[in-house]
Every structure is written in structure tokens, then in C-alpha cells.
C-alpha positions as CSV (number, residue, x, y, z in Angstrom):
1,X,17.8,-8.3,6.3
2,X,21.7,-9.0,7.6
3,X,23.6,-6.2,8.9
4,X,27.0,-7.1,9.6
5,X,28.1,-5.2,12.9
6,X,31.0,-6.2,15.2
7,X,30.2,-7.4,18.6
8,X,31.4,-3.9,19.9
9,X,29.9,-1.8,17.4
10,X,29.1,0.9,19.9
11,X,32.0,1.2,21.8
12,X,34.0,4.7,20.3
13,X,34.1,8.2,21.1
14,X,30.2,10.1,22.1
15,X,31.5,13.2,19.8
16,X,31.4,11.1,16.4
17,X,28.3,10.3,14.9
18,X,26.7,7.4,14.1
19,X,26.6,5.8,10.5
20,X,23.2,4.8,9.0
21,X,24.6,0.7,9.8
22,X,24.9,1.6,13.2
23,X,21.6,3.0,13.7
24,X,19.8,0.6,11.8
25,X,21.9,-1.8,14.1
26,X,20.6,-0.4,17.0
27,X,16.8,-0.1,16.2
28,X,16.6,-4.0,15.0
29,X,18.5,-4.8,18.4
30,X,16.4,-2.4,20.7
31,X,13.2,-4.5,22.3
32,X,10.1,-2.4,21.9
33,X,8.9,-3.5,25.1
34,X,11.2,-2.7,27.3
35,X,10.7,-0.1,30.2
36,X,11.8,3.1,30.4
37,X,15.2,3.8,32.2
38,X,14.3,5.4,35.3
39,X,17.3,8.3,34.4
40,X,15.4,8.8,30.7
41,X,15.1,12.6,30.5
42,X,11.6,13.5,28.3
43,X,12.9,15.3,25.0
44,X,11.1,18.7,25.6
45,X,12.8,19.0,29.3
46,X,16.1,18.3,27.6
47,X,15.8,21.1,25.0
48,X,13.8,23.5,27.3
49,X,17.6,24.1,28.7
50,X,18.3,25.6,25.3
51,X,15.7,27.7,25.6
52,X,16.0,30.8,23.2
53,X,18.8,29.4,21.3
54,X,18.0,27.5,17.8
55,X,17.0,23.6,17.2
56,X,19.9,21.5,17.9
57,X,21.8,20.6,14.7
58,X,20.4,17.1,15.0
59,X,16.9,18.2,15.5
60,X,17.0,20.7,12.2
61,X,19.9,21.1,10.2
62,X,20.0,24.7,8.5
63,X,18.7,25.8,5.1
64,X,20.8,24.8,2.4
65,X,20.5,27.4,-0.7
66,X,18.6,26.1,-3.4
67,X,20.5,26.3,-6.9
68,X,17.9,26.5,-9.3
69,X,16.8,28.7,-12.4
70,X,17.9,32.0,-12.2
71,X,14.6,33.1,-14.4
72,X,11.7,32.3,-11.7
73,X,12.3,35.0,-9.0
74,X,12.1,37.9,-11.9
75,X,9.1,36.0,-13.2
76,X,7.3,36.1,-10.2
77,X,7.8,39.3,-9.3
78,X,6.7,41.0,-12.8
79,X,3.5,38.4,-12.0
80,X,3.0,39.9,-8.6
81,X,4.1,43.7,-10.0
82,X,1.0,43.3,-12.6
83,X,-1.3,42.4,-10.2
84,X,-0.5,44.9,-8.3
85,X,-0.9,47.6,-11.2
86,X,-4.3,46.1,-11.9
87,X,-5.2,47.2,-8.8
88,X,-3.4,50.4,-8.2
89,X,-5.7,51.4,-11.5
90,X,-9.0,50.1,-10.5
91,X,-9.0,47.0,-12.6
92,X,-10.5,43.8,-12.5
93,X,-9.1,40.7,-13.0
94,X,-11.7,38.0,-12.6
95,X,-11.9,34.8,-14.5
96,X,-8.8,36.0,-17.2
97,X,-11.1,39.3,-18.2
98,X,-9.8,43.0,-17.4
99,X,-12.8,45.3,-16.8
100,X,-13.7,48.2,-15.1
101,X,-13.9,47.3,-11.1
């Protein structure tokens, strides 16, 4: 695998993110052996200072909304509202066959 990356390739702005090259520039360059830096801050003491607040925007982005079929949520529900009205009249609905509970 080649990745083509200046000599510099890290040298910009700490507000704009990295680019999938970058990264992938970065991993293949870093040396899994390598100690620890001795100013390396353990991940859950970093985000314990947002304590309360929600998961970083790099951590979890948020929800998108799904566009899908518009006929599955009324489907459900009438599948969940007849189950429900089996019940509510003492039915049973074991194995596929209504009978008296």
C-alpha cells in the first residue's frame, strides 16, 4: 500500500480535521512499540471533565433520521394494537390459534 503524504503532512491548524489519508498516514507511521508519553492523559480521565454533558462529537456523532417507508410504523402499531385486543378480551394466541385463555 502507497500513500502519498508530503513531508509535512501534519503541520496545519488543531481545529480542522483530519482526512481519512492523513490518518491512515499516521497509523502506518506510528511504531506500535513505542512507550507511552509520560504527559498521555487515559481517555476516561479526559472525558470525566465533561462529565454530565453528551459524548464528544468525535466519540458519537448524533442520530441521523432514517428515511424509510412511510408504511412500517402504522404496520407495527395495528400488529401491537391486536395483540393487545387479544388480551384485553381474554384471548389466546399461541402457536397461530385464537382460543379461549
Amino acid at each position: 500500500m502507497l500513500i502519498d503524504a508530503d513531508a509535512e503532512p501534519f503541520a496545519r491548524p488543531l481545529d480542522l480535521p483530519l482526512t481519512d489519508a492523513e490518518l491512515t498516514a499516521l497509523a502506518l507511521a506510528a511504531d506500535p512499540d513505542q512507550p507511552l508519553d509520560e504527559n498521555a492523559v487515559p481517555l476516561h480521565i479526559h472525558l470525566a471533565q465533561f462529565a454530565g454533558a453528551a459524548l464528544p462529537q468525535w466519540y458519537m456523532p448524533p442520530a441521523m433520521a432514517r428515511s424509510g417507508p412511510r408504511w412500517r410504523k402504522p404496520v407495527v402499531l395495528a400488529i401491537i394494537a391486536a395483540f393487545l385486543l387479544i388480551e384485553a378480551l381474554g384471548l389466546c394466541n399461541t402457536f397461530g390459534q385464537l382460543t379461549l385463555a
